[in-house]
SENU-73595 format. One line per 3 residues: number of its first residue (from 0); their letters; for each residue z, x, y of N, C-alpha, C, O. Coordinates in steps of 0.001 Angstrom, whole numbers, plus 524288, in hexadecimal, padded with zeros to 5 digits. Example, Ala and Ser with C-alpha at 12.3 -4.5 7.8 and 13.67 -1.06 7.14 Angstrom:
// residues 2
0 = as = 81E78 83386 7E9C6 81E78 8300C 7EE6C 81E78 83390 7F31C 82111 8379C 7F309; 81BA8 83232 7F736 81BE4 83566 7FBDC 81EBE 83264 8001E 81F67 83461 80472
***
This chain:
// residues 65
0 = xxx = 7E421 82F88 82EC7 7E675 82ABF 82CD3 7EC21 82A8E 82EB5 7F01A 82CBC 82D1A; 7EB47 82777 8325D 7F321 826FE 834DE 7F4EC 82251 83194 7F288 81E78 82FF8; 7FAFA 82438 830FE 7FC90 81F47 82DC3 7FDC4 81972 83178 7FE96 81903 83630
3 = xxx = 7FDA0 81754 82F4B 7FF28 8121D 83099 80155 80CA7 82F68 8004D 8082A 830C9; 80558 80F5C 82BBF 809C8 80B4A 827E1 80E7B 80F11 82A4A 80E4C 813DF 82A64; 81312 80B95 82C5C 816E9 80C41 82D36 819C1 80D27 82858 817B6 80BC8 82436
6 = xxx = 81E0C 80F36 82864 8228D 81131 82461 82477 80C6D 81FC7 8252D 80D14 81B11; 824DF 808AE 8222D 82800 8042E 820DB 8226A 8011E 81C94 82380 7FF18 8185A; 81C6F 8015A 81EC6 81774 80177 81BD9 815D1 8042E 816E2 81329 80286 8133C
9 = xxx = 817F1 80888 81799 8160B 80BEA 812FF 81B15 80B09 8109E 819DD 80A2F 80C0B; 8209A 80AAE 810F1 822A5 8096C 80D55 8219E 803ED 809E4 8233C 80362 80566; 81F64 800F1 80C0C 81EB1 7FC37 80A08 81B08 7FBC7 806B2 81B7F 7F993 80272
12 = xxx = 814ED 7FEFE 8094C 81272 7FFF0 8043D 81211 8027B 7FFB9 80F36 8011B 7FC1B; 815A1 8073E 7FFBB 81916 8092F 7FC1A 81B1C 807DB 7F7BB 81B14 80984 7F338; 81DC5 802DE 7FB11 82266 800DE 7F5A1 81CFD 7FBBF 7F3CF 81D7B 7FB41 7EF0D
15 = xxx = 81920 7F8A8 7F564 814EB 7F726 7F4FD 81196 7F85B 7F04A 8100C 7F53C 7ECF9; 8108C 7FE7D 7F0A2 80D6A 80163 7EEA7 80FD1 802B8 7E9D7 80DD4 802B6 7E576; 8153A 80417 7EB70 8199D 8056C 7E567 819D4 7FEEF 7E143 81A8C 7FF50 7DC86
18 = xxx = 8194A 7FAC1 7E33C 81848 7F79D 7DFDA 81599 7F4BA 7DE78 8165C 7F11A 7DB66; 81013 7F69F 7E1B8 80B2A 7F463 7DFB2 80AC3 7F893 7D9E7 8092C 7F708 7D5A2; 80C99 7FE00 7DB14 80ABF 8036D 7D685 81024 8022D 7D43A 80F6A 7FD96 7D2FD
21 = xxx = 81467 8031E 7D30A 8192F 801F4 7CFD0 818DE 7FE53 7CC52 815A4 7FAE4 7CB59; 81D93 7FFE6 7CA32 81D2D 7FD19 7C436 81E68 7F4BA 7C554 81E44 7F125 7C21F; 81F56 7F4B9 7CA77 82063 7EF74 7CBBD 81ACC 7EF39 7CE8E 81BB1 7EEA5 7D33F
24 = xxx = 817CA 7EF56 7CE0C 811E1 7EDCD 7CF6C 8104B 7E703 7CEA4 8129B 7E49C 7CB2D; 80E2A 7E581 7D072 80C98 7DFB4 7CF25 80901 7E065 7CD34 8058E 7E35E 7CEC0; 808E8 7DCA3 7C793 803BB 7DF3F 7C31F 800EE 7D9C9 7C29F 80443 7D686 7C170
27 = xxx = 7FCA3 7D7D9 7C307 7FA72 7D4BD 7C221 7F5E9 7D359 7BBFA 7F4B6 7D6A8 7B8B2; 7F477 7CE7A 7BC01 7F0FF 7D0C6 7B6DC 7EBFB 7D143 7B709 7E8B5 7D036 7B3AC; 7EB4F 7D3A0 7BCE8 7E3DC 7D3BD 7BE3E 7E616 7DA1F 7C054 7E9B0 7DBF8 7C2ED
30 = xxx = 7E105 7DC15 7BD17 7E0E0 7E211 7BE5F 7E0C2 7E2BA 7C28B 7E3F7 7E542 7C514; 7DC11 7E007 7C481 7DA3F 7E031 7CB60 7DF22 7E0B2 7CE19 7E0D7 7E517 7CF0F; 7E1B5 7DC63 7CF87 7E69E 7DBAB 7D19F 7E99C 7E1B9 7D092 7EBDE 7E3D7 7D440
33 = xxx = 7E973 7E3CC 7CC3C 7EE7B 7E62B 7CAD8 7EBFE 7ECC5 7CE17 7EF35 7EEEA 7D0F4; 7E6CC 7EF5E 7CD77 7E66B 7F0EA 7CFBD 7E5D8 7F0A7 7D649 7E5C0 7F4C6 7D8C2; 7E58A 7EC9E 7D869 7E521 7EB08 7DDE5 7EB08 7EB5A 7E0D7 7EC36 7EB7E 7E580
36 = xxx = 7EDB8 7EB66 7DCC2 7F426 7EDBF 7DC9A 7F43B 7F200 7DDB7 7F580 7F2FE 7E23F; 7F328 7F5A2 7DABD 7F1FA 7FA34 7D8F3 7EFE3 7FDD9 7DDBD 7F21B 801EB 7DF06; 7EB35 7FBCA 7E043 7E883 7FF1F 7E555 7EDA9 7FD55 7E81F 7F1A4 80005 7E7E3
39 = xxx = 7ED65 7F80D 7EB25 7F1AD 7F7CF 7EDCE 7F763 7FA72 7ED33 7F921 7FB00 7F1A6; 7F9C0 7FBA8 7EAB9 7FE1A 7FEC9 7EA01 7FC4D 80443 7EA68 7FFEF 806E1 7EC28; 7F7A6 80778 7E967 7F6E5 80CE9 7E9EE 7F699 80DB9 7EFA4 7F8C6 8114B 7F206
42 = xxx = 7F36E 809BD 7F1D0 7F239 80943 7F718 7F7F9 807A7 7FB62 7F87F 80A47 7FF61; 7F9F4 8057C 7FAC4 7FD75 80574 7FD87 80264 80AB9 7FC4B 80579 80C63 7FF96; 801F7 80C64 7F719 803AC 810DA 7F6EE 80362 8178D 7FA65 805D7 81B67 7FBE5
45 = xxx = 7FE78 814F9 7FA03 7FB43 81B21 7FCF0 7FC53 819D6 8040B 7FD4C 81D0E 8077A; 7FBCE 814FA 80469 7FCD7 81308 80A32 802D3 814FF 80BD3 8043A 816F5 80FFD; 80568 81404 807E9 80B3B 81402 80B10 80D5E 81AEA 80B3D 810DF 81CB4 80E01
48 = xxx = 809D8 81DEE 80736 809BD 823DF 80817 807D9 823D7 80CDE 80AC8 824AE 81095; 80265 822D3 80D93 7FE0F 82661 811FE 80147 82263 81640 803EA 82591 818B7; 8021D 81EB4 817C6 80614 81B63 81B58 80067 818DA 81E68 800C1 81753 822F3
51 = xxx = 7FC88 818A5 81C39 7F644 817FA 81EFC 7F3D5 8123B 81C1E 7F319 8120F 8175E; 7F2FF 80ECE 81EBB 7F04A 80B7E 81BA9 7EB56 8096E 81E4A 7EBAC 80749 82294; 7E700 809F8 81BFE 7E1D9 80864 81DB4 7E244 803AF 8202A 7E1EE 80342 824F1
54 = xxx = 7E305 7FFDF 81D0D 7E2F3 7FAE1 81D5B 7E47C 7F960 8249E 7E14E 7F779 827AF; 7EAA0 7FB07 82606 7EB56 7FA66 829F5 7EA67 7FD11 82EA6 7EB4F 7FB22 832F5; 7E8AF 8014B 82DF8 7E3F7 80475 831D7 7DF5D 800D7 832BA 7DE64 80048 83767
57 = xxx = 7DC38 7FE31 82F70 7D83B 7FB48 8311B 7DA42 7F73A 8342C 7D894 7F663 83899; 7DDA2 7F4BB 83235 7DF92 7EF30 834CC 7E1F6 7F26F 83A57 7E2C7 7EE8D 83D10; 7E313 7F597 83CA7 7E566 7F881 84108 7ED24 7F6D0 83FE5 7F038 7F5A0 84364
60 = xxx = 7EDF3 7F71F 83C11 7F3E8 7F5EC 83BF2 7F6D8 7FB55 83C9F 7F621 7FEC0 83951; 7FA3A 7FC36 840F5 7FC95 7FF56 8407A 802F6 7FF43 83E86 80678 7FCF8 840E3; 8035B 8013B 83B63 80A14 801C5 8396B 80D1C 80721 83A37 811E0 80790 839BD
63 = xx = 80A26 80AA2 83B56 80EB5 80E61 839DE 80FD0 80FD7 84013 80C8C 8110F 84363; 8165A 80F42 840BA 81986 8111C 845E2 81B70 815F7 8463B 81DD8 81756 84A2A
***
């Protein structure tokens, strides 16, 4: 698994991920929604560690220089 989010990427999903999960979260009043928050913020969390994202491997996007 080679990475393929540039520096400037994973910081973004980072601070992303810090406020989808933080106490400034956007809370809605449908559970659904609120967990669909919830994956999305773990997931972009774990992305901006591993610097790897599925998503843009399929699409052939390359980012990282």
């Amino acid at each position: 698994m080679k990475q393929n989010l540039s520096m400037f990427d994973r910081i973004l999903r980072f601070v992303l991920a810090f406020w989808f999960l933080g106490p400034l979260q956007p809370v809605s009043q449908s559970d659904l929604v609120n967990w669909i928050v919830l994956i999305f913020g773990v997931i972009a969390l774990i992305e901006s560690f591993v610097g790897y994202c599925p998503c843009m491997a399929l699409l052939g996007i390359k980012e990282k220089k």
